[in-house]
C-alpha positions as CSV (number, residue, x, y, z in Angstrom):
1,X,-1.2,-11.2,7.8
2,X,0.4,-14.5,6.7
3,X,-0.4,-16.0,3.8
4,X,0.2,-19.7,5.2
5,X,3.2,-20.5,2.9
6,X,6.5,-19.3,1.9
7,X,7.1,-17.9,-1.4
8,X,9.3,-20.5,-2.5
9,X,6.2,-22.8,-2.0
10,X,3.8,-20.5,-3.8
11,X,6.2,-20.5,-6.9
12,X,6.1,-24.6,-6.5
13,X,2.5,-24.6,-6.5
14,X,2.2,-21.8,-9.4
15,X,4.3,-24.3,-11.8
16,X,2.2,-27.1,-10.2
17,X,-0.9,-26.2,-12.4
18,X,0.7,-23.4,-15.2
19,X,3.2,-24.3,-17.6
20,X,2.4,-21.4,-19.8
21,X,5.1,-18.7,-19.4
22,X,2.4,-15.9,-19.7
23,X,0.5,-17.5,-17.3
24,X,3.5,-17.7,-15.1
25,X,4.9,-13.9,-15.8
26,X,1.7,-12.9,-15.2
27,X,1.9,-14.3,-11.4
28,X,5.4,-12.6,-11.2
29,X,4.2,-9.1,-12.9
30,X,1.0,-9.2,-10.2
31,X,3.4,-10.3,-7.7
32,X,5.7,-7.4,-8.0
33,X,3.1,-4.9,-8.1
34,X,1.1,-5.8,-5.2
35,X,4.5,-5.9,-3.0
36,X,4.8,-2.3,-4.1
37,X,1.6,-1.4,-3.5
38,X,2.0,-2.6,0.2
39,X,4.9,-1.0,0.8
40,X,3.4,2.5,-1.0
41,X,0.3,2.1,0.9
42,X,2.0,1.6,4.2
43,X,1.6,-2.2,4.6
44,X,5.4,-3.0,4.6
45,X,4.6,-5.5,7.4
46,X,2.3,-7.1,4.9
47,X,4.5,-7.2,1.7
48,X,5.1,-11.0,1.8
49,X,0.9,-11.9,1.9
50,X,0.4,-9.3,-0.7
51,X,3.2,-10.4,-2.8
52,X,2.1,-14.4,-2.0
53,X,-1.4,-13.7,-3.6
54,X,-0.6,-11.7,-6.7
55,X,1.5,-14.5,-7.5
56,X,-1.0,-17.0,-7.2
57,X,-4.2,-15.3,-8.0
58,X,-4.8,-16.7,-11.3
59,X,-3.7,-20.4,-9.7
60,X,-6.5,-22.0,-11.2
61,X,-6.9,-20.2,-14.7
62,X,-4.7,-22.1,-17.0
63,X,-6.6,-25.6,-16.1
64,X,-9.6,-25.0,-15.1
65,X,-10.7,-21.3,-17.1
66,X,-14.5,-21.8,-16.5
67,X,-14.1,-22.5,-12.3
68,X,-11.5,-19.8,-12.3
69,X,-11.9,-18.1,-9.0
70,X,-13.9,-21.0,-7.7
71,X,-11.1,-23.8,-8.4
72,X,-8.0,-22.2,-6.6
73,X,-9.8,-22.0,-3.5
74,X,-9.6,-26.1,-3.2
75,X,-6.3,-26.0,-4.5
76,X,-5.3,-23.6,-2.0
77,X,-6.8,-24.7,0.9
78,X,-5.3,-28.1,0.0
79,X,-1.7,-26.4,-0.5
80,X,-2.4,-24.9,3.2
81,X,-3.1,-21.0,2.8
82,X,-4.7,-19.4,5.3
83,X,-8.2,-18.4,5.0
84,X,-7.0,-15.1,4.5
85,X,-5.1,-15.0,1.7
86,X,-7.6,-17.7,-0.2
87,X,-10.6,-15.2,0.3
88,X,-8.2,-12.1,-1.3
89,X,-7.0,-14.5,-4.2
90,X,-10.6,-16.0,-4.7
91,X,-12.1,-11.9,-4.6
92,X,-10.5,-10.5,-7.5
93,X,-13.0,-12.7,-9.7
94,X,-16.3,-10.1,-8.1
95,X,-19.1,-9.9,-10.5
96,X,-17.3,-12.4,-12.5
97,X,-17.1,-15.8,-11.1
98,X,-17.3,-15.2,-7.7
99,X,-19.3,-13.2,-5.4
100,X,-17.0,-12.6,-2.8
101,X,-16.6,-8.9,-2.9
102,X,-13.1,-7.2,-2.5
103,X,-13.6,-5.2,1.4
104,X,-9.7,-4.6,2.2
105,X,-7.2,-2.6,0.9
106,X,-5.2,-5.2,-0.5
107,X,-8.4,-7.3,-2.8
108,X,-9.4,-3.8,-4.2
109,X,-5.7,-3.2,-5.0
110,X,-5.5,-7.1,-6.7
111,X,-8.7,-6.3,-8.1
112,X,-7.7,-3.1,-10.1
113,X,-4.3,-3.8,-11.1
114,X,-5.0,-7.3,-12.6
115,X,-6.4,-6.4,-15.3
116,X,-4.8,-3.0,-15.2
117,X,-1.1,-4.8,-15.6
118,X,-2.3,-7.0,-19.0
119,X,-3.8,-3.7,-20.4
120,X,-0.1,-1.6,-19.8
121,X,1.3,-4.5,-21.2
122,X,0.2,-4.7,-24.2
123,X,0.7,-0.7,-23.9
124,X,4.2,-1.1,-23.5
125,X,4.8,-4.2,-25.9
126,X,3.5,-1.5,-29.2
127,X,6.1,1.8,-27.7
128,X,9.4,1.8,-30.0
129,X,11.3,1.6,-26.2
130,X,9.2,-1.6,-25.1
131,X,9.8,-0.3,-22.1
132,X,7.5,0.8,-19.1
133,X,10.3,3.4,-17.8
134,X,9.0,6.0,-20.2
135,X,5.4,5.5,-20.0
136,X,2.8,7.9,-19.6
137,X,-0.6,7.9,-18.2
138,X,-1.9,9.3,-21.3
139,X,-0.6,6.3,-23.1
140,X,-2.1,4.2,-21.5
141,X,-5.7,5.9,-21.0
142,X,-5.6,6.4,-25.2
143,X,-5.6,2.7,-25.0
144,X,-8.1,2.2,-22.4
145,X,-10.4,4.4,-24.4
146,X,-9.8,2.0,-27.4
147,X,-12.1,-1.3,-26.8
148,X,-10.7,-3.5,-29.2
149,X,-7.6,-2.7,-27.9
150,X,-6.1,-5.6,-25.6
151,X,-10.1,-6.4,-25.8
152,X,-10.0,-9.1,-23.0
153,X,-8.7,-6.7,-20.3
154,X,-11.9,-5.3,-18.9
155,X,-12.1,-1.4,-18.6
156,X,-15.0,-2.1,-16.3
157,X,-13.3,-4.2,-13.7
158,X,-10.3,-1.1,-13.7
159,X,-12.6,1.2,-13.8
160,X,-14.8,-0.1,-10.9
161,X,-11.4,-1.3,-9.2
162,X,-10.4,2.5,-8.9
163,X,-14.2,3.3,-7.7
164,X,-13.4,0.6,-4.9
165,X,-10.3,2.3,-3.7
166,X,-11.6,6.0,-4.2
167,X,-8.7,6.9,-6.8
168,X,-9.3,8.7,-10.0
169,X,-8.7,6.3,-13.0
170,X,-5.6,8.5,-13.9
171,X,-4.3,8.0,-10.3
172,X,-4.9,4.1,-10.4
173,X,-2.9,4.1,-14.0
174,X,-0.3,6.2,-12.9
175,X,0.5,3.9,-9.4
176,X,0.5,1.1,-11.3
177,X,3.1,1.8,-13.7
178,X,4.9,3.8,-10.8
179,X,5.0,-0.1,-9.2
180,X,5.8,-1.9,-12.4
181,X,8.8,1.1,-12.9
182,X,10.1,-0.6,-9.8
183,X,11.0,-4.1,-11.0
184,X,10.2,-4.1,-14.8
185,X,12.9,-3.0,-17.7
């Protein structure tokens, strides 16, 4: 797949509409995991696309929160993605803002592990290390068991995310941090 644009470009159009550096860590950190989830999942031919629309799934969301989902599509199209990758970018707002369901692989995996990678965040920001290199599974499903914990990442989107890709919560978790592991301290 080809996501119609380099990743220099994609990083250009990122800081074209975010300035907030959460917004744009949060691109890198979804980024990072979905190239690991390609090459774990045995898309290695795929890495750049996958990699390409973590970084720019949230394109929209800084300027335009209430058309999230909806707004990146124009942007994209304008910026020249391919249908492709605008669809997988535009799918990980299902049920929310968007009816485009995830179907492959790669949108369930963007799906899950958005909102999966804010939740082990905040996980990892209370541990004495700070680190995700010594993170557990359990750590992290204590704190997806607490509600008002990191309240705005939705259990239910992880939860339905790992129902989407047939994993077991606990398998989804552990993947995840297994893919942040490989590029975060």
């Amino acid at each position: 797949m080809n996501a119609g644009i380099s990743r220099d470009d994609a990083w250009t159009l990122l800081k074209k509409y975010n300035s907030d550096p959460f917004h744009l860590e949060h691109g890198q950190i979804v980024e990072g995991t979905m190239r690991w989830f390609a090459r774990a999942l045995g898309y290695e031919r795929d890495e750049d696309f996958w990699g390409i629309v973590g970084l720019l799934h949230d394109l929209d969301f800084e300027k335009w929160p209430e058309q999230h989902c909806i707004k990146e599509q124009e942007l994209m199209k304008e910026a020249g993605l391919s249908p492709e990758a605008i669809r997988a970018a535009a799918s990980h707002g299902y049920g929310i803002t968007v009816d485009i369901k995830p179907e492959l692989e790669m949108e369930k995996v963007l799906y899950a592990a958005d909102e999966l990678t804010g939740l082990i965040g905040a996980v990892v920001i209370m541990r004495p290390s700070k680190s995700v290199q010594d993170l557990e599974v359990k750590s992290v499903l204590k704190k997806f068991k607490t509600p008002k914990f990191a309240a705005g990442c939705s259990r239910e989107v992880i939860q339905n995310g790992a129902d989407m890709l047939g994993w077991t919560l606990e398998e989804l978790i552990q993947k995840t941090i297994d893919a942040l592991k490989s590029f975060r301290p």
